[in-house]
N, CA and C of each residue as an Amber inpcrd file, in Angstrom:
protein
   426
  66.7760000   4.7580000 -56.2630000  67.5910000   5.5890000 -55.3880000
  67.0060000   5.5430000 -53.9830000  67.7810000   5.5430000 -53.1580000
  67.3330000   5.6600000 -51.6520000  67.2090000   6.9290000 -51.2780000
  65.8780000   6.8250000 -50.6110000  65.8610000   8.4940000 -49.8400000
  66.3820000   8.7930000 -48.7320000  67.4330000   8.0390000 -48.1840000
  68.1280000   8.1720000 -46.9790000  68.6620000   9.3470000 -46.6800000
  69.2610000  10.0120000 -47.8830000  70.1510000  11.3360000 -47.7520000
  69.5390000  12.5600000 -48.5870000  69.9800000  13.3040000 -48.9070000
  69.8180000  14.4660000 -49.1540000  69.9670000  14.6150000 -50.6020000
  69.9050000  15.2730000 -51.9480000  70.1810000  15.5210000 -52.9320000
  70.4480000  17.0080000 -52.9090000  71.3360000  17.2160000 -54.0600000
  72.2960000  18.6670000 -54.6140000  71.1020000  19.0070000 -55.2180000
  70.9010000  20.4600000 -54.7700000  69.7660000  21.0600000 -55.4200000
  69.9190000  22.7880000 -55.5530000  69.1740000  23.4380000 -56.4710000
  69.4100000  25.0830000 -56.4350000  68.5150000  25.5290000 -55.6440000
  69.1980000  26.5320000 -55.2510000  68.2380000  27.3070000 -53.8570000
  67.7900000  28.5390000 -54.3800000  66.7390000  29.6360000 -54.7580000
  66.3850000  30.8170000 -55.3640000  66.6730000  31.3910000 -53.9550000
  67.2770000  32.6810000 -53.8700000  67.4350000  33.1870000 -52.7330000
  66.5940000  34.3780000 -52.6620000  66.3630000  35.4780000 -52.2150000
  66.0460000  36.5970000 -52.3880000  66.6560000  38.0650000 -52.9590000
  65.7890000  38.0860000 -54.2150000  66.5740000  39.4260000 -55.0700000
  65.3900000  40.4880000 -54.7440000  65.7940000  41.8460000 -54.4580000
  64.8260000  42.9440000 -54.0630000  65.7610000  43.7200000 -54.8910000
  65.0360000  44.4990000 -55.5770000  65.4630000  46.0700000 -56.6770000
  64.6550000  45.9370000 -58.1170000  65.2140000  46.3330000 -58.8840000
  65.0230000  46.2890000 -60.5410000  65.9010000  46.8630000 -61.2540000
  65.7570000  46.6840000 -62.4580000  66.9130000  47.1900000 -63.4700000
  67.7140000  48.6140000 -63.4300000  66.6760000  49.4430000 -62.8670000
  67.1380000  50.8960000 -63.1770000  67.9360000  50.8430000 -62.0160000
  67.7410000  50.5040000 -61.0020000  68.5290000  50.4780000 -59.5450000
  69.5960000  49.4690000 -59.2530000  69.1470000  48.4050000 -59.7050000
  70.4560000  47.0540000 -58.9250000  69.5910000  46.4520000 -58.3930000
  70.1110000  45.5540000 -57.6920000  69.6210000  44.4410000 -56.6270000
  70.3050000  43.7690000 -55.5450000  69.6570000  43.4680000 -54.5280000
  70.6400000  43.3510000 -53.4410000  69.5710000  41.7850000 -52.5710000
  70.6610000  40.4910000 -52.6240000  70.2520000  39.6990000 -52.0000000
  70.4590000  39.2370000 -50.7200000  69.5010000  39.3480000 -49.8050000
  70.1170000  38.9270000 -48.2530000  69.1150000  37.8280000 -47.6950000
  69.8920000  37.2010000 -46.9630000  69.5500000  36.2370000 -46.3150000
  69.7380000  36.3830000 -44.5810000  68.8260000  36.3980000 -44.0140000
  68.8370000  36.5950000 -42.5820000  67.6030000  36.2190000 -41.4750000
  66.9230000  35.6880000 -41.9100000  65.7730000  34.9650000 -41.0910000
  66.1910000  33.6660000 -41.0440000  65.6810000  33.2610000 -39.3830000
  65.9180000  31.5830000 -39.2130000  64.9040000  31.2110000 -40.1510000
  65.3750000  29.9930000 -40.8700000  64.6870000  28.8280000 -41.6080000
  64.6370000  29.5870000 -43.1720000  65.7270000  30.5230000 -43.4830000
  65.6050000  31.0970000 -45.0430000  66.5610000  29.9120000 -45.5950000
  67.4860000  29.4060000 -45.2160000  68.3990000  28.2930000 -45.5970000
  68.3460000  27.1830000 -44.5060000  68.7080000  25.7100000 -45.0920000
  67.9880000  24.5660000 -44.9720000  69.2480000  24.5350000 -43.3570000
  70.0800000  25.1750000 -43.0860000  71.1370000  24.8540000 -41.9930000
  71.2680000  26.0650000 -41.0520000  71.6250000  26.3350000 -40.1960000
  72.1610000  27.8960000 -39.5200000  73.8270000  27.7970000 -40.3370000
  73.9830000  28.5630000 -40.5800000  75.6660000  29.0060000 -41.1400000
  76.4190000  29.2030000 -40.0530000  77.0940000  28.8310000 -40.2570000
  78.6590000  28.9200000 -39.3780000  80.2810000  29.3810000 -39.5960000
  79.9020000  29.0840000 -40.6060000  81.2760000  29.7900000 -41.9890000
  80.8330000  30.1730000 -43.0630000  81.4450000  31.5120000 -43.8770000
  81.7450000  32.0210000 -44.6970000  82.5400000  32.0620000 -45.5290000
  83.1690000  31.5740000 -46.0530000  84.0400000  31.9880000 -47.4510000
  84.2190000  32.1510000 -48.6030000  85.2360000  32.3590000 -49.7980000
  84.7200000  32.6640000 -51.2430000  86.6000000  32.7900000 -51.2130000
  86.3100000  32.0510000 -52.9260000  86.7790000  32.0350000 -53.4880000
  86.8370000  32.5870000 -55.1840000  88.3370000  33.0900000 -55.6050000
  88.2670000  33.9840000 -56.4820000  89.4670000  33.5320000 -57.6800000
  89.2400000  34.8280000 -58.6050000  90.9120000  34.4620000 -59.3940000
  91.4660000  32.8210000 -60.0520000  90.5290000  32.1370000 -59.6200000
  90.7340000  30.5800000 -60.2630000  91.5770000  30.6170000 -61.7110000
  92.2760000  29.7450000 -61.7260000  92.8700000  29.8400000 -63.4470000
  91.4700000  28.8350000 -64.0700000  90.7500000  29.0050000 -65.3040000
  90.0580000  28.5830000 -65.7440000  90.0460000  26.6470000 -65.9230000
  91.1970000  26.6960000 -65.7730000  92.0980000  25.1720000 -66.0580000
  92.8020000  24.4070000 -65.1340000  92.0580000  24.5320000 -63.4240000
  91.8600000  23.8630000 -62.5070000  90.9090000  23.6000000 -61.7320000
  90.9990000  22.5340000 -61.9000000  89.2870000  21.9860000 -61.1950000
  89.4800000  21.6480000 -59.7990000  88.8250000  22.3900000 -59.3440000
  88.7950000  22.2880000 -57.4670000  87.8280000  21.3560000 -56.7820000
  87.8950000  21.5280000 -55.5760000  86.6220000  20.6180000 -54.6700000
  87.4400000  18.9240000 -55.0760000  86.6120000  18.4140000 -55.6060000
  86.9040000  16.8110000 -55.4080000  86.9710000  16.0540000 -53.9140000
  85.9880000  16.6430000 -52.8500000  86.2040000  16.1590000 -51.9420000
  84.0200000  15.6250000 -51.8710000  83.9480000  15.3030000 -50.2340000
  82.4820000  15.1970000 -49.8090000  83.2880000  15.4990000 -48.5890000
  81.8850000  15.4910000 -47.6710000  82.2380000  15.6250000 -46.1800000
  81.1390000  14.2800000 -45.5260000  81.7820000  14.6000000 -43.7900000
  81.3990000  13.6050000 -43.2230000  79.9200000  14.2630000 -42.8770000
  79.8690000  15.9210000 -42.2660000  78.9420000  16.5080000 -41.7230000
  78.7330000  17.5910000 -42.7340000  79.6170000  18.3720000 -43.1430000
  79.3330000  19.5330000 -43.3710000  78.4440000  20.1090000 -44.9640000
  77.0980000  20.6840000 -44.3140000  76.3180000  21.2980000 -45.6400000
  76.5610000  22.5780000 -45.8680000  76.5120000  22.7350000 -47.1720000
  77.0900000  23.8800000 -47.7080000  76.3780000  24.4840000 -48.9650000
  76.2570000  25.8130000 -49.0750000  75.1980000  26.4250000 -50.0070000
  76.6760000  27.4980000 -50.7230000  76.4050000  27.3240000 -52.1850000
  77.7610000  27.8850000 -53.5460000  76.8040000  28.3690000 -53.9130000
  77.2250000  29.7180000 -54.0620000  76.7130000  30.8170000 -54.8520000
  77.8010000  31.2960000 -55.6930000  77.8860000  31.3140000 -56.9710000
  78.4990000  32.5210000 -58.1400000  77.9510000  34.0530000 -58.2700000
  78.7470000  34.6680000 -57.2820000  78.1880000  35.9120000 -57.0840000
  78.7990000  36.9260000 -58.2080000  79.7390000  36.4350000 -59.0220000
  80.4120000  36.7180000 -59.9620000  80.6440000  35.8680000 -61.1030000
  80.4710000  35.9860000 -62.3000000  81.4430000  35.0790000 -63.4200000
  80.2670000  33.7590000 -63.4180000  80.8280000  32.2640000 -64.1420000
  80.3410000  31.5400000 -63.4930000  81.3100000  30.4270000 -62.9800000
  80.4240000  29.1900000 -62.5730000  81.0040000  28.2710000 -61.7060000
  80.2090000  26.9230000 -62.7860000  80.9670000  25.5550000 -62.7640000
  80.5490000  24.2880000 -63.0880000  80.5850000  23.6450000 -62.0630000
  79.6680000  23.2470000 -61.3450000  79.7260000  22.2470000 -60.3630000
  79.2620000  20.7420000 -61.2430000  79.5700000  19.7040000 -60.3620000
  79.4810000  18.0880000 -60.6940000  79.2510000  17.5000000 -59.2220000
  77.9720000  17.2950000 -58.8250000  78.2040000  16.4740000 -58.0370000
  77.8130000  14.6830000 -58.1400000  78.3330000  14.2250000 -57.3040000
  78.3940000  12.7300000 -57.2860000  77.1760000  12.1350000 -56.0180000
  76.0840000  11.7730000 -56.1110000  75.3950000  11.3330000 -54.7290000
  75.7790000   9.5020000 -54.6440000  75.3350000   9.5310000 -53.4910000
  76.0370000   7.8340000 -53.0640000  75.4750000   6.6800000 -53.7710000
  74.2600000   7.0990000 -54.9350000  74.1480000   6.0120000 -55.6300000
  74.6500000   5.9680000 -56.8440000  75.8170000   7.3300000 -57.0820000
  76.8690000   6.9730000 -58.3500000  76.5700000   8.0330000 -59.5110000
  74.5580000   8.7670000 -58.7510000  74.0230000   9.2930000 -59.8000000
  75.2740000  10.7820000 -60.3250000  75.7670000  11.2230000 -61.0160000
  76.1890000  12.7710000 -61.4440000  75.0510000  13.6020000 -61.7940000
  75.4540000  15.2950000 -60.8920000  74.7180000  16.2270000 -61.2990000
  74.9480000  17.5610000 -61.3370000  74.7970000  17.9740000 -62.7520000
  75.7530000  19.0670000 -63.2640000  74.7960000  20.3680000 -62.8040000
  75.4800000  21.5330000 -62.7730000  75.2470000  22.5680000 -62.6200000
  75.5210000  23.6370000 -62.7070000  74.9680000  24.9240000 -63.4170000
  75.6740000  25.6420000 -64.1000000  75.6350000  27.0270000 -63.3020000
  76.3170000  27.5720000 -62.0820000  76.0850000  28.7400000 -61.4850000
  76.4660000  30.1540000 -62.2210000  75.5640000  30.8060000 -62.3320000
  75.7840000  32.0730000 -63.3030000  74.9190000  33.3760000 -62.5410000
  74.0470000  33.5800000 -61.6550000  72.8020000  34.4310000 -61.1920000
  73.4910000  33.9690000 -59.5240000  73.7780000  35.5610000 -59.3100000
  74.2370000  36.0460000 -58.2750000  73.4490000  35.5090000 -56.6280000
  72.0640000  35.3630000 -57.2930000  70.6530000  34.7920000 -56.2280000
  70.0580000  33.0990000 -56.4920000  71.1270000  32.7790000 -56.9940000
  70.5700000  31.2760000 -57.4650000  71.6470000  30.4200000 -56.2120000
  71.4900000  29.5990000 -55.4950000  72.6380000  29.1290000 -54.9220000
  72.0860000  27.7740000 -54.9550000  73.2010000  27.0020000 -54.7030000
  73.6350000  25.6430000 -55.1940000  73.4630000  24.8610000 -53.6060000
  72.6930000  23.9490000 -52.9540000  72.6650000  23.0880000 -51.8360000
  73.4960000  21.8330000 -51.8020000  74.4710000  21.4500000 -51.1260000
  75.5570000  20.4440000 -51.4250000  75.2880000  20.1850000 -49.9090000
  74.8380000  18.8020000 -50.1950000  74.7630000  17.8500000 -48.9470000
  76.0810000  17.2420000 -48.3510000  76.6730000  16.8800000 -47.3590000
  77.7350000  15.9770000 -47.2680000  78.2040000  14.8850000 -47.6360000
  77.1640000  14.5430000 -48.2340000  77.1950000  13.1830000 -48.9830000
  77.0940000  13.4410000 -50.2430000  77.5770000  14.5280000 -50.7650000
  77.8380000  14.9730000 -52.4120000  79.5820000  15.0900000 -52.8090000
  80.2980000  13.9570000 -53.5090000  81.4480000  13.9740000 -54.0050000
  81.1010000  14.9630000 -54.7030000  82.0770000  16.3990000 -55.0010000
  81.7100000  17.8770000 -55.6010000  83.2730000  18.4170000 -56.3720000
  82.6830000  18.6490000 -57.5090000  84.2160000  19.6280000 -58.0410000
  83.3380000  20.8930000 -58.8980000  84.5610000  21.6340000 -58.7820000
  83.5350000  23.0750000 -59.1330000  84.8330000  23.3080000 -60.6160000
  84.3690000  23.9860000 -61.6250000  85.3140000  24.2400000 -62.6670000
  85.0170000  25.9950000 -62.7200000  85.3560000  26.9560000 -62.9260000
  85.2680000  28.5840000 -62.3060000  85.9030000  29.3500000 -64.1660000
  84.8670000  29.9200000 -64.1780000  85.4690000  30.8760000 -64.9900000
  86.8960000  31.8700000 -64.3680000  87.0480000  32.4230000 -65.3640000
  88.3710000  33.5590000 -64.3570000  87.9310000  34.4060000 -63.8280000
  87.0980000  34.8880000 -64.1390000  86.5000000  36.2530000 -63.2050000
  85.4070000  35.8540000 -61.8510000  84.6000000  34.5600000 -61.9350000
  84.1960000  33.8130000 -60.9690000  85.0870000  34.1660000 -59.4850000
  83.5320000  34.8810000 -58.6390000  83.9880000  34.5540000 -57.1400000
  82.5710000  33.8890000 -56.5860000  82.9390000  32.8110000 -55.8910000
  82.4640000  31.8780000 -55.2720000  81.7220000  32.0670000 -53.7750000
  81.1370000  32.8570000 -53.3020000  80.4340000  32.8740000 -51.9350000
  80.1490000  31.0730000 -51.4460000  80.6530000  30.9480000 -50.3280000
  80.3150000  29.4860000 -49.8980000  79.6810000  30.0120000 -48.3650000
  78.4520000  29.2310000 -47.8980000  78.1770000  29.1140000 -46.8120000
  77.8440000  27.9210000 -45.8000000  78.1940000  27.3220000 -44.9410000
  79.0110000  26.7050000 -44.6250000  78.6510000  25.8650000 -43.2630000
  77.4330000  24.7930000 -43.0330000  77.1190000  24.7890000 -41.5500000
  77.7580000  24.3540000 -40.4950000  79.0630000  23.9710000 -40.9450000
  80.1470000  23.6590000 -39.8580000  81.4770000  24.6800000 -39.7350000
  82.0990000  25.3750000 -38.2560000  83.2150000  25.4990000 -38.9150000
  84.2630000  24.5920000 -39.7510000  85.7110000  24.9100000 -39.8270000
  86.1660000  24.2600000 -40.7840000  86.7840000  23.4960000 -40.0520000
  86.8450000  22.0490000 -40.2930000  87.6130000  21.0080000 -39.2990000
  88.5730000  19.8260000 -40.6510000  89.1550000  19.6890000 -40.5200000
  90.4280000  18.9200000 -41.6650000  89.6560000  17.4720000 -41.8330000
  89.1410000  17.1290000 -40.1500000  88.4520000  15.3140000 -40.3220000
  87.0300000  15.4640000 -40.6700000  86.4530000  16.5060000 -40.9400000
  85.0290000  16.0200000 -41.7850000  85.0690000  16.5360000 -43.5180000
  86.3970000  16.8100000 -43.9440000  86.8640000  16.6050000 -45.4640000
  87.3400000  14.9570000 -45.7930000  86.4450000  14.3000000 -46.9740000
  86.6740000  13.4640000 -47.2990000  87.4320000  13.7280000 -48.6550000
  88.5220000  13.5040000 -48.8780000  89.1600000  13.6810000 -50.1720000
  90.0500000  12.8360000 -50.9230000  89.4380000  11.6010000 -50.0360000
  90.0010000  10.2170000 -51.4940000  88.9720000   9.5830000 -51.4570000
  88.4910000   9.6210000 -52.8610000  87.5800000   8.6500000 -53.5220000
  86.6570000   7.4260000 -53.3490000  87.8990000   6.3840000 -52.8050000
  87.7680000   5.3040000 -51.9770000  86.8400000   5.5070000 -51.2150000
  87.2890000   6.1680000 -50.2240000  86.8420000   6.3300000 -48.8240000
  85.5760000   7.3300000 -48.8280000  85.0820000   7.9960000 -49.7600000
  83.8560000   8.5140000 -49.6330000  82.7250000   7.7560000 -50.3040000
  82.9340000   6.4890000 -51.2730000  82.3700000   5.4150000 -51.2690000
  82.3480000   4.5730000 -50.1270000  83.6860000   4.2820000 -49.5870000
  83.4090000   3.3400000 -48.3210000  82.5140000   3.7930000 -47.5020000
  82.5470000   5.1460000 -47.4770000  81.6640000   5.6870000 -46.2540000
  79.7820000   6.8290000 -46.6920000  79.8480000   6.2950000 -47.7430000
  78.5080000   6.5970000 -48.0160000  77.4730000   5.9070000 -49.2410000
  78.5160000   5.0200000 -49.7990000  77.5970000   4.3680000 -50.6540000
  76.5890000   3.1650000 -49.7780000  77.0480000   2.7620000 -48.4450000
  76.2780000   1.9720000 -48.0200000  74.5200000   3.1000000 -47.9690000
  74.6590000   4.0600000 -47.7900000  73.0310000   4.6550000 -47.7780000
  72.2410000   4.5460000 -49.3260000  73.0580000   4.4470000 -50.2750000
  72.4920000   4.0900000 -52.0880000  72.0410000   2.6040000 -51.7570000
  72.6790000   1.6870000 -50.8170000  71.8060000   0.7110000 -50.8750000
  73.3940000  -0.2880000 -51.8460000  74.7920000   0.4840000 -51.8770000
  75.4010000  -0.8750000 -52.6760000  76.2720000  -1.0650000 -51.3420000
């Protein structure tokens, strides 16, 4: 594998409380996540029996958290490798490089916190197949 790019990896975030109380995770110091954030969003209500994402990007890194329910992620890196992942822990979050072909499968009660280091732009979504091989398998080295 080439170390040119980045690999999909879990991020432990910060949980403060205990059982009798709850817990509450925040993130707010420069350099607690590998990007500055720029967008926010989440997704919810999924029917169990559609699989989302199927895209990569040109730029944009992005950290998936299952702050609810869980989530199946799959990602694809540019040397073809697959890597599964099972989001369930509200403080566990998921690192998705731009160069990760990604589909997420969502329980029903699953909501999705995404954070996001680009805003949202239509031309740094790659979402045919082809073309996110054409444009990143040259760093795997094929």
């Amino acid at each position: 594998m080439n170390s040119a790019y980045l690999l999909p990896h879990l991020i432990t975030l910060p949980r403060l409380g205990e059982p009798s109380i709850g817990y509450i995770s925040v993130v707010e110091a420069e350099g607690a996540l590998p990007f500055r954030v720029e967008r926010v969003f989440w997704t919810y209500y999924t029917p169990e029996s559609i699989l989302r994402g199927r895209h990569a990007h040109h730029r944009t890194e992005q950290i998936l958290v299952a702050v609810a329910g869980r989530i199946v992620v799959t990602a694809e890196t540019p040397d073809g490798t697959l890597h599964t992942f099972r989001l369930e822990e509200p403080n566990v979050g998921l690192y998705l490089p731009p160069n990760a072909w990604h589909t997420m499968q969502y329980s029903h009660t699953a909501v999705q916190l995404v954070m996001a280091s680009q805003p949202y732009t239509e031309t740094d979504y790659i979402r045919d197949y082809d073309e996110y091989r054409r444009v990143w398998a040259p760093l795997a080295g094929h």
